[in-house]
C-alpha positions in Angstrom: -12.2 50.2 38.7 -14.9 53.0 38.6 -16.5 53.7 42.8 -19.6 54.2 43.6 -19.7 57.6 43.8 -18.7 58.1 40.1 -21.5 55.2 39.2 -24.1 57.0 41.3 -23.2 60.2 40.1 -23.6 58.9 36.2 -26.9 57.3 37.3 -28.2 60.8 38.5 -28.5 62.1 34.8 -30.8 59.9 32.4 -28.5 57.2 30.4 -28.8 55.2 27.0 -28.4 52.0 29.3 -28.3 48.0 28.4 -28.8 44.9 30.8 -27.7 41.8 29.0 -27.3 38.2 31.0 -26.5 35.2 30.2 -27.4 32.8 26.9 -30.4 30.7 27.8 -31.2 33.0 31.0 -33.0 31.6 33.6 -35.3 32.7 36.0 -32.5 34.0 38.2 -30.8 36.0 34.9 -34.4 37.1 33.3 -35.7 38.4 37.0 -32.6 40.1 37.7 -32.5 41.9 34.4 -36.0 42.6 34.7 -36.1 43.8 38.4 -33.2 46.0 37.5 -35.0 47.2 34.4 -37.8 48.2 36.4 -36.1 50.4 38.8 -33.8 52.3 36.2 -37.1 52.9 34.5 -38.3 55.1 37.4 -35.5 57.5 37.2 -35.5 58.2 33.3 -33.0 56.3 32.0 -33.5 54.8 28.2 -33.2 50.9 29.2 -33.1 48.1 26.8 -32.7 44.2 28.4 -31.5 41.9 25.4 -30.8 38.5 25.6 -28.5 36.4 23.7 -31.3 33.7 23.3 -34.3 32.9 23.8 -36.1 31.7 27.2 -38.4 29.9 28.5 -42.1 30.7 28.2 -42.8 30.5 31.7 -40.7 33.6 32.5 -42.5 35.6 30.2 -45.1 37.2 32.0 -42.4 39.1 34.1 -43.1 42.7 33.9 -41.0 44.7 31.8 -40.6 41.0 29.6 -42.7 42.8 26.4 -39.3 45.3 26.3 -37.0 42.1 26.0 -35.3 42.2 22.9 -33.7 38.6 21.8 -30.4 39.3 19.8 -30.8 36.7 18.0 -33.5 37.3 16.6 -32.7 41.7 16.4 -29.6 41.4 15.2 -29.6 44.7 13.7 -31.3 46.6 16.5 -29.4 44.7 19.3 -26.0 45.9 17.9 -27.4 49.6 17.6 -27.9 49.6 21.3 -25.2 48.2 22.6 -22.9 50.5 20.4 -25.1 53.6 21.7 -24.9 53.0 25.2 -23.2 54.6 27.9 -23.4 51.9 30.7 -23.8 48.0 30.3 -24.7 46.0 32.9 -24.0 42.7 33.0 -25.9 40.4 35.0 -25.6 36.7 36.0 -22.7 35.9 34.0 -18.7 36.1 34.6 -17.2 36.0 31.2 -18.0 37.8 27.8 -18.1 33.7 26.2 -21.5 33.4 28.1 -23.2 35.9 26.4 -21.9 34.2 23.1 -21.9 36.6 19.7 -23.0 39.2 21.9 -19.8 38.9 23.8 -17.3 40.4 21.0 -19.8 43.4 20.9 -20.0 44.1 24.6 -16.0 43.8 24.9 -15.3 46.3 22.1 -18.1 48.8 23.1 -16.7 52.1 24.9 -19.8 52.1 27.0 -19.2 52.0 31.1 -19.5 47.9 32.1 -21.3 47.1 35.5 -21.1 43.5 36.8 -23.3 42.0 39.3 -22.8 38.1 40.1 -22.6 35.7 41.7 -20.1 32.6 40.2 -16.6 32.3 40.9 -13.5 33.3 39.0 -14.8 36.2 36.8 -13.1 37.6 33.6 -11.4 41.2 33.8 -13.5 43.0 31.5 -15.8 45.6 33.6 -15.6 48.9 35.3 -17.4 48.8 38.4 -17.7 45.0 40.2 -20.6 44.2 42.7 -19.7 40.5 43.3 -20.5 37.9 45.9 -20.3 34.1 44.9 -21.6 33.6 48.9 -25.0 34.9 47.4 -27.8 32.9 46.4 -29.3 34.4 43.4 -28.3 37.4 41.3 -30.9 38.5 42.1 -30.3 38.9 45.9 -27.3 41.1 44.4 -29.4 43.7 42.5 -31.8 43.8 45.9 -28.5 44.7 47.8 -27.0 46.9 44.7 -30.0 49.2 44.5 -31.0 49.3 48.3 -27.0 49.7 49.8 -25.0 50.9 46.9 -27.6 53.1 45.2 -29.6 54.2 48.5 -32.9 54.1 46.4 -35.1 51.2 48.6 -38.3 53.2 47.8 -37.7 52.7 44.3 -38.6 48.9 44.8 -41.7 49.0 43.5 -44.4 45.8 42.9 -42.8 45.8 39.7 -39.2 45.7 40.7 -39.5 43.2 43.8 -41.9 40.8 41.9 -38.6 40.4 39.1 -35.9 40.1 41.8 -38.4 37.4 44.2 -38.6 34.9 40.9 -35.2 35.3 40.3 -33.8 34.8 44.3 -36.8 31.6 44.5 -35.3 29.9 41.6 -32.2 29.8 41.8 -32.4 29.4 45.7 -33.9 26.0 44.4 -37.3 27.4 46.2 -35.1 28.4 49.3 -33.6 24.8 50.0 -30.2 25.2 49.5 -27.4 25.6 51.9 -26.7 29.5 50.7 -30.2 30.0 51.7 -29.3 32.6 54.5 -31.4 34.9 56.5 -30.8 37.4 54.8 -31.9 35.9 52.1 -35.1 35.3 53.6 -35.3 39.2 55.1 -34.6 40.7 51.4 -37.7 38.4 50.2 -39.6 39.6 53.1 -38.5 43.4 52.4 -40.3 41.8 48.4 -43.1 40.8 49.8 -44.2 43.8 51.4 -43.3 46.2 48.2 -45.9 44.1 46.7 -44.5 40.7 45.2 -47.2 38.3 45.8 -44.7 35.1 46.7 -47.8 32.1 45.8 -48.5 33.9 43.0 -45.1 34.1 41.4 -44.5 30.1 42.6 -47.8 29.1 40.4 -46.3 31.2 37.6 -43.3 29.8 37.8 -43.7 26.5 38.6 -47.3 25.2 37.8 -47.5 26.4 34.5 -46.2 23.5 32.5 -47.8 22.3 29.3 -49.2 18.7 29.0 -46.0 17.4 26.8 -43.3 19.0 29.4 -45.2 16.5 32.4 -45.6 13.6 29.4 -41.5 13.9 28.8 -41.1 13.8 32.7 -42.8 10.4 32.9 -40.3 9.2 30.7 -37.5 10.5 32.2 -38.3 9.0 35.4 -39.5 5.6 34.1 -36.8 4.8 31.3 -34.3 7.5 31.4 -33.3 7.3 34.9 -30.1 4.7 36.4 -29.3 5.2 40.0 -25.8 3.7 40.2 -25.9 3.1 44.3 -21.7 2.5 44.5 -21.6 6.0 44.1 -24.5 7.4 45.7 -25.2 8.9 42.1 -28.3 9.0 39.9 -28.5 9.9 36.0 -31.1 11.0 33.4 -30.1 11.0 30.2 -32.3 12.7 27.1 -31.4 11.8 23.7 -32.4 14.4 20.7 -35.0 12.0 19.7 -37.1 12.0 23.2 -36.9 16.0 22.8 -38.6 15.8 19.4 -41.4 13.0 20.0 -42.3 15.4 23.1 -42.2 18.9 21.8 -39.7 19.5 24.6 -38.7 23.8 24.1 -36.0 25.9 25.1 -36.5 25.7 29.2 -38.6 22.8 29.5 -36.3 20.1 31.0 -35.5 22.6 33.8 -35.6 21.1 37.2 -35.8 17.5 35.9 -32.0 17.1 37.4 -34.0 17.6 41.2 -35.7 14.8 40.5 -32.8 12.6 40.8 -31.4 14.1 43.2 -34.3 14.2 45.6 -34.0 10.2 45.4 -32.8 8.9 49.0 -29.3 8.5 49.9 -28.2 10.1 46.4 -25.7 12.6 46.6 -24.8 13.5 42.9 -27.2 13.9 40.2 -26.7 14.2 36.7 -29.2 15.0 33.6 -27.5 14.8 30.4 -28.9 16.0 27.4 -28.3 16.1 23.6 -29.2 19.0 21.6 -28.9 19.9 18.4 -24.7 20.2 18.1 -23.9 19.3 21.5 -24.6 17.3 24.7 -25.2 19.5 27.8 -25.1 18.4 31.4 -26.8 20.0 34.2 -25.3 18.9 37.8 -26.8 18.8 41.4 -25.2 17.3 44.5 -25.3 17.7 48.1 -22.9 18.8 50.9 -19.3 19.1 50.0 -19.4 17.1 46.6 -18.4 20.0 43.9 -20.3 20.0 41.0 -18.7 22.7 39.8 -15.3 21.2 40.1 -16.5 17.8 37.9 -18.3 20.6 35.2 -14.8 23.1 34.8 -12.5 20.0 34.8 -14.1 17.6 32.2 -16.8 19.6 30.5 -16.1 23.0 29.5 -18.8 24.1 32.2 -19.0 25.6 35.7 -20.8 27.1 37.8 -21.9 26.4 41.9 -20.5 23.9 44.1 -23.7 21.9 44.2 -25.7 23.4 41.0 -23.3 23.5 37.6 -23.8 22.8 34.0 -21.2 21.6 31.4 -21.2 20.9 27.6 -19.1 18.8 25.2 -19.5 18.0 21.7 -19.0 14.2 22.0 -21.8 12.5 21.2 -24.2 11.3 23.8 -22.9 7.9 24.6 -19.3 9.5 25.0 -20.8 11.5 27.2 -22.9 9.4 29.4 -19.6 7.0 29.6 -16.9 9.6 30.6 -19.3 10.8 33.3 -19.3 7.3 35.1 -15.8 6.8 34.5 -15.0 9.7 36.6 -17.3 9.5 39.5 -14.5 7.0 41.0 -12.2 10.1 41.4 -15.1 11.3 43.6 -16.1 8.2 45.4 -15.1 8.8 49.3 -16.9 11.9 48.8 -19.9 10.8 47.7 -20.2 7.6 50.1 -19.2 9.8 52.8 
């Protein structure tokens, strides 16, 4: 593993550098690859963020976001860059399978690999580690990285610390989970005062929603939802069909898990989902109920104890059954 001497000493001298994250980044992967780009900007450094896939709209008015390059869509030019660069910095992610295609090209590429995450049990593929699954957000990680590791606080600029609040507020769940330390809440303070405007980025974020996003909501909630009370457990479930009649985009059913979730006394929540060639599940529970544990056993997924996603290429009944069949395996936690 490279230290953090040699790092700091390569950062001195202006790099070919790329920040990738993972495939369908959310707000915590696009604002710490942003809030990253934005600082290495500052010293000289020839920065290029690509993303394996799209993202949702309502990230895009980060700054830095016009410099995003989506590799699927730049195939070409997204290959040139990652073959040309010195250091890769991979953010958000803990195995080369998350970043999809782009995976095989970061593994084989001689370029320096820098990791900075926060989910458990990551692959053995980088140089230089920064790593904490105690943290809240990636985010929180990059704050730390550049501030401690890197010494360079008054290079968080408005631009940097507006990136790295939107990534630490969403994935923090809007700072109402249990990892929400107060740490946490000094590094957003240390944010606020380099210039991120906290309300600001919250509208952005989260009342920014087009008409047919709220529209597919109401259906979600009124025919989609079964709270199954035996298990303190509550399900949405989306077929392709609902997606299409609604317009629903990449991003868009983000945070519709919550909603179950938030009803009282449920512990576990599920929204299920089929797209295109696969069914995806996103998970949320409370306390000591691991979500993560149900996603890496049965669904090819991970991720948090009580915030995971999974996949499987069942088809959506499947699905919908083998999740109820196994929430007996769980049922002292969840009446607990």
């Amino acid at each position: 593993m490279l230290d953090i001497a040699s790092l700091t000493e390569l950062l001195a001298q202006p790099q070919k550098i790329v920040i990738t994250t993972h495939h369908k980044p959310d707000g915590d992967a696009i604002g710490s690859s942003l809030g990253l780009y934005n600082y290495l900007v500052q010293q000289g450094h020839h920065v290029k963020v690509i993303s394996p896939t799209d993202y949702p709209v309502y990230l895009s008015w980060m700054p830095g976001n016009d410099e995003v390059i989506i590799y699927t869509d730049n195939l070409k030019v997204a290959a040139g860059l990652i073959a040309e660069a010195k250091i890769i910095f991979c953010l958000d992610f803990n195995a080369l399978s998350r970043i999809n295609d782009m995976g095989q090209l970061v593994g084989q590429s001689s370029a320096l690999k820098v990791l900075i995450d926060h989910h458990l049990e990551p692959e053995d593929f980088d140089d230089y580690r920064y790593w904490d699954i105690t943290a809240c957000a990636t985010a929180q990680l990059v704050y730390k990285f550049i501030v401690n590791q890197l010494n360079h606080k008054e290079l968080v600029n408005k631009d940097v610390a507006t990136c790295l609040y939107a990534g630490i507020m969403t994935d923090s769940a809007s700072f109402s989970l249990p990892n929400t330390t107060s740490e946490v809440h000094r590094i957003t303070a240390d944010l606020m005062d380099a210039g991120a405007v906290n309300w600001q980025i919250y509208d952005l974020v989260y009342n920014n929603a087009p008409e047919n996003r709220l529209r597919f909501l109401g259906l979600c909630l009124s025919q989609r939802l079964e709270v199954l009370y035996e298990y303190n457990t509550a399900i949405i479930v989306a077929s392709k069909r609902d997606l299409e009649k609604y317009g629903i985009g990449t991003g868009e059913t983000e945070g519709i898990v919550n909603y179950a979730l938030s009803i009282s006394g449920v512990r576990l929540a599920a929204f299920i989902v089929e797209r295109r060639d696969q069914v995806k599940l996103s998970l949320r529970s409370k306390g000591e109920i691991p979500a993560n544990d149900i996603c890496k056993r049965y669904f090819n997924g991970g991720g948090h104890r009580n915030a995971a996603g999974g996949m499987s290429t069942d088809n959506l009944e499947k699905v919908v059954n083998k999740f109820k069949l196994i929430l007996p395996e769980y049922k002292k936690l969840l009446i607990q």
